[in-house]
Structure formats: C-alpha cells, structure tokens
N, C-alpha and C positions, 0 to 999 in steps of 0.2 A: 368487475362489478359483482356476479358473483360471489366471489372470495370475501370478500368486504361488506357484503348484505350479512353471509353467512357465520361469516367469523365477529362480524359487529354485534349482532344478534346474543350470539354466544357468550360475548364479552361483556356484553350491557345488561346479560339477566344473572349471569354465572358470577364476575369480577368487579361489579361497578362497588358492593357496598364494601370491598377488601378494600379497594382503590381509594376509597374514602378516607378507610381506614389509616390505609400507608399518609394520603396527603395529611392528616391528623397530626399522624406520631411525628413526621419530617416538620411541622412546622413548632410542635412543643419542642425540638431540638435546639431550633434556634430561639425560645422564650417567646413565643407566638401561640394565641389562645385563638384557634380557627375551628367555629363552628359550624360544621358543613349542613346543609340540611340531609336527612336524615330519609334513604329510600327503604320502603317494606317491598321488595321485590318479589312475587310470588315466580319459584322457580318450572321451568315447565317440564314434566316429566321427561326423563331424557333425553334433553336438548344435544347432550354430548355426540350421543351414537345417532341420532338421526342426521345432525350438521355433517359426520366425518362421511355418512352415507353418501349426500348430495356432495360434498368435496372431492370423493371418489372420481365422481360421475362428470363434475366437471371438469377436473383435471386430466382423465384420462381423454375425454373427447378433444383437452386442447393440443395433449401431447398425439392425440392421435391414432389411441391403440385401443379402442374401441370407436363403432359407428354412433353415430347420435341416432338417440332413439326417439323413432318419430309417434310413438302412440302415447298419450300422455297418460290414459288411464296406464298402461304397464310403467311408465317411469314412477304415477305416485304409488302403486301398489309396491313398488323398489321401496322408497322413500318409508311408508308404513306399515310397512309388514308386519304384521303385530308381536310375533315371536320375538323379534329383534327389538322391538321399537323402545322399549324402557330399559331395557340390560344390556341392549349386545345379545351376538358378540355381533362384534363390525365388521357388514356385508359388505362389498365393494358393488360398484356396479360390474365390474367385469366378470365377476363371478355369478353375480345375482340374475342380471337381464338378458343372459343367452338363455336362460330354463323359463323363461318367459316366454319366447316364441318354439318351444317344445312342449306338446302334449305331456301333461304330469302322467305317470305311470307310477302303480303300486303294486308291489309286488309283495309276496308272504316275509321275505328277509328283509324288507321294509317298514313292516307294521311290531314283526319281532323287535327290530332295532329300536323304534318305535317306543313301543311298551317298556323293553329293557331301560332305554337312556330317561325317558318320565320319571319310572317306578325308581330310579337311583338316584334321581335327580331332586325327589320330593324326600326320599331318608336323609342324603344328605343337608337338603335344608332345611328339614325338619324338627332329626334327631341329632346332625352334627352344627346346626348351623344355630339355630332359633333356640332350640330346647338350652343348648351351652348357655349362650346368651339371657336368656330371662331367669337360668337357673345359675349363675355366678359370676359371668364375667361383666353385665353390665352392671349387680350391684357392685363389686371392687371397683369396676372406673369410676362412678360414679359420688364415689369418697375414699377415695385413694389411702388418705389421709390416717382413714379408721381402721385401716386393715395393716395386718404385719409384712416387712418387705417378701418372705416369702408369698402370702396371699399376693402378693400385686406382681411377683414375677410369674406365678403360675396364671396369674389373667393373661398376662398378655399373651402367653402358650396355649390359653383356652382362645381367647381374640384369632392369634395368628390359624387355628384350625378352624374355629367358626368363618370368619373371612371368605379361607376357600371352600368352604363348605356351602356359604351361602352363594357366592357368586359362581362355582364353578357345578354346585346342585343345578342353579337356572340357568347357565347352558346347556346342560344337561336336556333339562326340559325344553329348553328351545331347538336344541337340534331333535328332538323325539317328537314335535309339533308341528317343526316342517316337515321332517320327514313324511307324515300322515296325511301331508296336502301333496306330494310326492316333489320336495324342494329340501337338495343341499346345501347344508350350512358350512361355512370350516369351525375346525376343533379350537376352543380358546384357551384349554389348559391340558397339561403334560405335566402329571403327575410336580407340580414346581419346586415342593418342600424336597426330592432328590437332586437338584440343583448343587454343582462342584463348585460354583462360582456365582456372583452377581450378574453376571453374562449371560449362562445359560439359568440361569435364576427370573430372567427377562425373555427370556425363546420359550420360556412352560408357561409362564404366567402372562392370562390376558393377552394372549398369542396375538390376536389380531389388531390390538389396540400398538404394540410394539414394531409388528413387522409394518402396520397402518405407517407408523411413524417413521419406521426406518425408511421406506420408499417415499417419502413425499415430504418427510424436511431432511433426515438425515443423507440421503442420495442428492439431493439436489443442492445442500450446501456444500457440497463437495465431497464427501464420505471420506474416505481414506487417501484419495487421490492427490492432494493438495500438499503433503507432506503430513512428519510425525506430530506438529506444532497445530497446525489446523483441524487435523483430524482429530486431535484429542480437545479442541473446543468445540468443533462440530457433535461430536459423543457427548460431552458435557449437556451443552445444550439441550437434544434430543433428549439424555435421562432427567434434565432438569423439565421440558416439559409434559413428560408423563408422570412427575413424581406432581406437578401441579397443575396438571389437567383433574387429579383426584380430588381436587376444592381450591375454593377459596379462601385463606389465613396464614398468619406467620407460620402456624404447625406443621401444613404444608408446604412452605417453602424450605423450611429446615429440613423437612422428610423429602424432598426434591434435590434439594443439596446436597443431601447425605447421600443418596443414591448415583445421582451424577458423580460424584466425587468417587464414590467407591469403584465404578462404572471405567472410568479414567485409570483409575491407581490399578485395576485387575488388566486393562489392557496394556498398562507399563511393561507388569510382573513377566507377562506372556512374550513381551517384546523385547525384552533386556537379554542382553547377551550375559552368559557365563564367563565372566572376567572381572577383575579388579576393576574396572571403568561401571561395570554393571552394578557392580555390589558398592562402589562409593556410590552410584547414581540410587541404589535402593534404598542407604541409609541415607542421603539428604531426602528423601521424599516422605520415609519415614515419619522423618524429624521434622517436615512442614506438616505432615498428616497432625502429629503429635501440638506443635501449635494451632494447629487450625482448630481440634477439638480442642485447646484448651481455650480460645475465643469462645467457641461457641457456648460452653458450658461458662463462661464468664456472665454472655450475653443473656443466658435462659436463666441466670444467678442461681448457678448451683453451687451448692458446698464441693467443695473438696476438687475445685475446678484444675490444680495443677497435675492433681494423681489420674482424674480421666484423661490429661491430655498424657502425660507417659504412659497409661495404660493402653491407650487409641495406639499411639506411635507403634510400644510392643507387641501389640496383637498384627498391627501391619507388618511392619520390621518379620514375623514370626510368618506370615500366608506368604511372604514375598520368600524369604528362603526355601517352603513347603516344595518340594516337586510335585511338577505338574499332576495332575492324574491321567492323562492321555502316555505321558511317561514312564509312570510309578504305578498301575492300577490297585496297588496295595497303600496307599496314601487316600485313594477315593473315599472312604467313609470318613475319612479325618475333613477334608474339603466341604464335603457334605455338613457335617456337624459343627461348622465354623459358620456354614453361607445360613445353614438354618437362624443360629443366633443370633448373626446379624439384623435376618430378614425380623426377628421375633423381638431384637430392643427398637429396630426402627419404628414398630407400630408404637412404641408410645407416642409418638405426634400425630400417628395417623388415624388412632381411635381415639384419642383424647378430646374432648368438645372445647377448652380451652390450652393456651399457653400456660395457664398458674395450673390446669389440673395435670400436666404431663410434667409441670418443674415439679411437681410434690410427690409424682411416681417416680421420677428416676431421683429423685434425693430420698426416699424409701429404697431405692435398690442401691444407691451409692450407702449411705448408711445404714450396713445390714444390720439390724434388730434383733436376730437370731429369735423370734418369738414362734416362730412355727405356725402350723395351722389351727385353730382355732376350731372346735370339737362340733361336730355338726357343719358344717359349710359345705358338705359334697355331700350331704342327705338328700335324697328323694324322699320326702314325704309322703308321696301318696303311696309308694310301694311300703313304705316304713310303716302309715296305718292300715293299709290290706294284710302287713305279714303279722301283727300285733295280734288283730282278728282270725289268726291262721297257728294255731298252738303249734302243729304239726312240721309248720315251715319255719320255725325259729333259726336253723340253722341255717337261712339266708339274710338274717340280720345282718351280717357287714355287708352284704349285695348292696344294701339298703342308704347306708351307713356309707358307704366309700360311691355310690352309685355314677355321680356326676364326673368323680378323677377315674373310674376304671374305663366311663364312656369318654373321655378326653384320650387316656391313654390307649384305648379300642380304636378308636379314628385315627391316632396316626400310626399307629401299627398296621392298618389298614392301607394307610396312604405309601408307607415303606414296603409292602406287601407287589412282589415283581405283579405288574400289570396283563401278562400274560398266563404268571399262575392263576388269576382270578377269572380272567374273563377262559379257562380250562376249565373251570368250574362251573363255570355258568353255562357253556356249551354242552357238558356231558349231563349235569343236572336237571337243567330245566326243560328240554325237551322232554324228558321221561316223565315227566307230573302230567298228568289228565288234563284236560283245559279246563275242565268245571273247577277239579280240587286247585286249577293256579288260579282261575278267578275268584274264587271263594276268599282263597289266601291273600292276593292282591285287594280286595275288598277289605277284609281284616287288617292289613295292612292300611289301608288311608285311615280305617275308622280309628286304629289304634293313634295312628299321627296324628289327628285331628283333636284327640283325647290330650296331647302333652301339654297343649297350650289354651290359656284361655279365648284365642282368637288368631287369625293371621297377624305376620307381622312383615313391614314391608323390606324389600330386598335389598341391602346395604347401596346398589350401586346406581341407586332408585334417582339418589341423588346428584349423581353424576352427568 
C-alpha cells in the first residue's frame, strides 16, 4: 500500500500529462482524432527526492535491516529535512535516522567543512552554473535555429558544465547545511566529467540517485545473477529509468534509451573475450548499434539519417576495440574524452524544452555550416563598459571580449584539475588568512555573486 500511494502520487503529478500525450499520438497512428481533456497539473517541489526518501524507509523496514521508527516527529523531520528536500541528494533512512537518536555535536572541522562546501557550492552555481546560462547558453537553446552549428555545439559544452555546476554547487550547499546542524549527508558527485566509461560516468554522477536505484530495482530484479541475457535487461532497465525519472516527454525517453543502451553495449565490451567469437560478436552489435541509430535519427527526421547511423556503428565498433584503461592506463585520457562527448551530444534532448527544438540542434551539428562564432557572443558587458571608463586598463579588452568562453574553459579546467591538488591548496591556504580578512573576503564574495545576476534563479533539478 505504501509503495502504490507513493509511487501513485509520483506518477499522477510527474507522468499523467506525458501519458496523455503517448495515448494521443498512439491513437493518430491508427487515423483516430482523440481528444483527451487536457490536465494544468501544478508540480510539487520535489516530489522525486522526498517519495525515494519515504521508499527507503519502507522498504528497508520490510526487508528488515533497519527497526521501525517509533517517534513520528523524527521520521517526518527524515522525510523534510529541508537541505535535501527540493534537490537531494537522496537520504535513506538508514543513514539518516540513527543521527537522530544521537545528540548532534559540532565541532571546529565541522563548521570549516561547513563554510568551505557553501562558499563553493554558491561559486559554483553562481558563476559556473547560472552566470553560463543567462549569459549564452539559454539564448542558443532557445533558437537554435539562428545560431551557427558551431555556437550550438559549444552550448551544449556550456549546458553540459553548467548542469554540474548547478546541481552538484547545491549539494555542495546541502551537505555544508547539515553539516552546521551537526547531520551527515553522502557525497552525490565525484568529479563525473573524468568518467572512462558510461559506467563509471553513473558511480560520479548523482551518486545517490544511482546506487538508490541500483539497490532497490536493479538488485532485486535479479542483477547479475540470472544470467548474461537477464542481467543486461535488468541494466537496461534500471538506466532507462534514471534517464526518465529526469522528466516527463519523448526527449527524455530518447535520452533514457540512449543511455540504457550505451549502459548495455560498455558492459558487453568488458565482458567479451579476446577471440574471434568476441570480435564477430562485437561487429554484429556494432552493426545493430549502427541500425538502431539510424531509426532513431529517421524517427526525430533528421537529414542525413543513414551517415549517423554508420557514424554511431564506427564510433562503437572503435571504444569496443579501445583497451581497457584498467589495462592500458595510457588509453585513460582517450576513454575519458570519448565518455565526455558522449555524455555532451546526449544533453541535446535533455535541455531542449521540445522534440522540433533538439531535431533543429542536432541537424545544425549534422550539417556543419562552418560559419564560426559570431563577434561579441562571449562579451561580458558589464566588465566591457567598466574597462571603456578605465583608459589605463585597455589592455584587458579581450578579458572582456572572450569573457564567457575563458570562464567555460576555466570550469572545466578546474573540474580536470586532480581533486587532491586543490583541496592541497585550500588546506595550506586558508588556514593562514585572519578570520576577519576571510570574512571580509567571504562577504565580497556573495556581494560580488549576487551582482552577476539580475535575481536568483531556480535550481535545474527543482523540477525533478
């Protein structure tokens, strides 16, 4: 009953008006004009991450491995906790409700962590996340259309950074929140864009929402155990529904599919033997990859739908020969810089607000335009009329002038930056500053952020 209130819920505010949608287009197939009435569903802020909260909680009491919790204020303070409550990342109760009957304790390495994980968490969604966003990449999505194929492949390279920027900035902030009420959170990203694979591309990104899923569908429809045939529908499965747990529409089910699939075809590559039987079985999967994209690019009626589908094929045919990087450690940046571009064409269905506005991006990338960028598009204006006013600073005209693509290529320089060198830096650094001149700084810091934009804007996964 539970499960079924829970997930009914879910279903009826999140899927009902897609559902519509689907029974529509299935019934113009067969020359049937069905007009459904027509629901304005107001969604409720994070329906997703509070329902997988209370599913935690019931599931693990059935299987056993937690006690029921008999104080109901502590189970809804579970349930609402407000760090988590609109973003994630996704508490379990197993994790959440044993610090509930322990006196919170704070300690100095506490309120540090604290400060540190906020203060990074608000640059990143700030200046990597929001500033990106109002300053180029939502006008290209936006009309696709008007901009040259290269403007529309660097959006989506600006999308794919802002993304994690904004959603893994507000973990950031949420683990820096509870921390201050003395309550831990788990980590929900690991650096993702260094990802060798689709695989471990899914263990960095949105951590808890993945491993959520892998323990409580993907373990219980049998995981691996069933054989090689099951378990790669079991997988299937599981990546199709975190590719459409991200919304409701055809864009996401194509951006579910395509990760599924990819999800599948990387646990093939891992699992194929070194033999003649391997390598024939690599080129017939290939060559279904290779049809299967040229369906889809039929269905989304792209131009030029039979060269994506040999292009899909070769690029597959081509990661499947790659040696491992557990094998090869001198192939790892090659791996890396393959799982990136993938993860970076998939967002066109994932940011695109329509089906016709993501077929008019990728038929802008399929027929490339060679027109280049367009003079001014990566202007910061406000620093461009402060330096105008500034005789003496003329010589950071192109700061000005390139502002937007040197802050895109600053972030993921940043993000490719070993995670250990930095947080080396932050250890021997920021101890040594005064705590007036780091609160001063800190202070200049929000005032400055709060300056880029003309207002807050809300957190991509608001929606979710």
């Amino acid at each position: 009953m539970s499960l079924v209130i829970s997930l009914g819920l879910l279903g009826y505010f999140k899927y009902t008006g897609f559902l519509r949608e689907v029974a529509e287009d299935a019934a113009a197939l067969f020359g049937v004009s069905a007009a459904l009435p027509a629901l304005t569903l107001l969604l409720p802020v994070g329906i997703s991450f509070y329902t997988f909260h209370g599913l935690s909680y019931t599931i693990d009491v059935y299987r056993q491995r937690i006690p029921v919790e008999r104080s109901f204020a502590k189970y809804a303070l579970f349930m609402a906790f407000f760090p988590t409550l609109v973003a994630g990342p996704i508490v379990r109760a197993a994790e959440f409700l044993p610090q509930l009957h322990a006196r919170p304790r704070l300690s100095r390495e506490d309120i540090d962590f604290a400060i540190w994980r906020i203060g990074k968490g608000l640059v990143k969604k700030v200046l990597l996340g929001d500033f990106i966003a109002a300053a180029f990449a939502d006008r290209v999505f936006a009309a696709p259309a008007e901009h040259s194929s290269l403007e529309n492949l660097l959006a989506l390279y600006a999308f794919t950074l802002q993304i994690y920027a904004d959603f893994s900035g507000y973990s950031d902030i949420a683990l820096g929140s509870a921390r201050l009420l003395g309550f831990r959170l788990p980590e929900n990203f690991d650096r993702p864009y260094q990802a060798v694979d689709v695989a471990d591309f899914w263990r960095r990104w949105h951590m808890t929402l993945s491993s959520w899923l892998r323990d409580y569908v993907y373990y219980p429809l049998g995981g691996s155990r069933k054989g090689p045939a099951r378990t790669y529908v079991n997988l299937w499965l599981t990546l199709f529904l975190v590719g459409i747990w991200h919304g409701a529409s055809w864009n996401f089910v194509i951006y579910a599919c395509v990760h599924a699939s990819a999800m599948v075809y990387n646990r093939f590559c891992r699992q194929r033997t070194a033999s003649l039987a391997g390598l024939l079985g690599l080129l017939a999967v290939s060559l279904w990859i290779a049809l299967g994209m040229s369906f889809l690019a039929l269905a989304v009626e792209l131009p030029r739908a039979p060269l994506i589908g040999v292009a899909s094929g070769a690029v597959a045919l081509f990661i499947g020969l790659l040696p491992q990087p557990d094998q090869r450690p001198a192939f790892r940046p090659l791996h890396v810089l393959l799982t990136l571009q993938f993860s970076v064409l998939s967002r066109v269905f994932f940011r695109s607000d329509t089906l016709e506005s993501a077929r008019t991006m990728l038929g802008k990338l399929t027929q490339w335009d060679g027109l280049g960028v367009r003079d001014g598009l990566f202007r910061l204006e406000g620093l461009a009329q402060w330096l105008t006013r500034s005789p003496e600073l003329r010589w950071a005209e192109p700061l000005a002038h390139w502002g937007i693509l040197l802050l895109l290529v600053g972030g993921f320089a940043l993000h490719y930056t070993p995670r250990e060198r930095v947080e080396r830096v932050v250890e021997r650094v920021i101890p040594r500053i005064p705590s007036v001149v780091l609160g001063i700084g800190l202070a200049v810091l929000m005032a400055g952020l709060s300056l880029l934009l003309a207002g807050p804007r809300p957190n991509i996964y608001f929606v979710f």
